[in-house]
N, C-alpha and C positions, 0 to 999 in steps of 0.2 A: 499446537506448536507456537502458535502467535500469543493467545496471554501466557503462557508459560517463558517465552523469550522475554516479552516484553516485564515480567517479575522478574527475572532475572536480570534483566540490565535495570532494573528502577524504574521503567516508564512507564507511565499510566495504561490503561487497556481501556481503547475507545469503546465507550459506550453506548454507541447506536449501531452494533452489527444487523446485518440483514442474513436470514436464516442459510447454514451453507449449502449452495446450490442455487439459492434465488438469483443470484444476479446472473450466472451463468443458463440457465433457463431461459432470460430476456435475451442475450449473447447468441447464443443459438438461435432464437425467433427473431432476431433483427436484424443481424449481420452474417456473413460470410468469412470464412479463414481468409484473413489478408488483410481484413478489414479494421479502420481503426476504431477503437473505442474511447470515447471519453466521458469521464469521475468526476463532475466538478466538488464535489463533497467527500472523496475517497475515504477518509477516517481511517481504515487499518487496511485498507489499500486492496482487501478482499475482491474486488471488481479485477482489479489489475492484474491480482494471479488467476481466477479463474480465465479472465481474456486471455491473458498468454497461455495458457492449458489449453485452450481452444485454437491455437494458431492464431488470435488476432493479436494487434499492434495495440497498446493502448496509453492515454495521456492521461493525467490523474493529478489536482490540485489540492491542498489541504492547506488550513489558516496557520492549525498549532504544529509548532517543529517535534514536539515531543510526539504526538503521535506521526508526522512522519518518517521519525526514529524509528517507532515500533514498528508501522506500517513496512520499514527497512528489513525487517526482519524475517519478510516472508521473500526477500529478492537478497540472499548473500552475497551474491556478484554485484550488485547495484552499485554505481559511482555516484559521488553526491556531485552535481553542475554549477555547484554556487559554495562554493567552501568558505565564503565568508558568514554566510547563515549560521556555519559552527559555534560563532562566537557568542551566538544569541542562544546559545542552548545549555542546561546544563548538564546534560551529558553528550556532549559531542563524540564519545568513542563510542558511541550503541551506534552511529552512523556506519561502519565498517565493519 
């Protein structure tokens, strides 16, 4: 669903994925449900859905907006906390 969302809205498909299950693997062996997780390199934000699948909290940074676009795409509910970023984007509606 993530590179198919992400062709579909135009946005690139980060290309440093980690295999699906790995990060949730570490999530499990390191932490507890409750517990927060943090991404400093999130790329398509794969850490942060498997954390919240797991009950944990998690915070998650990334450089380029265009993948935190796509990264967007696995959290439909997500609000974006800085809507002035929109402007620097060019596709600000794959945000919502």
């Amino acid at each position: 669903p993530y590179q198919r969302g992400c062709r579909e809205a135009g946005l690139p498909v980060h290309p440093a994925r980690a295999p699906a299950g790995m990060s949730g693997h570490f999530i499990r062996l390191c932490t507890e449900v409750g517990d927060t997780v943090f991404d400093p390199f999130s790329g398509s934000f794969q850490t942060g859905a498997e954390a919240e699948s797991l009950g944990r909290k998690w915070v998650g940074s990334e450089l380029h907006l265009e993948y935190i676009a796509g990264g967007a795409i696995r959290f439909p509910g997500a609000k974006i906390h800085q809507p002035q970023l929109l402007h620097e984007m060019k596709h600000p509606a794959s945000l919502f």
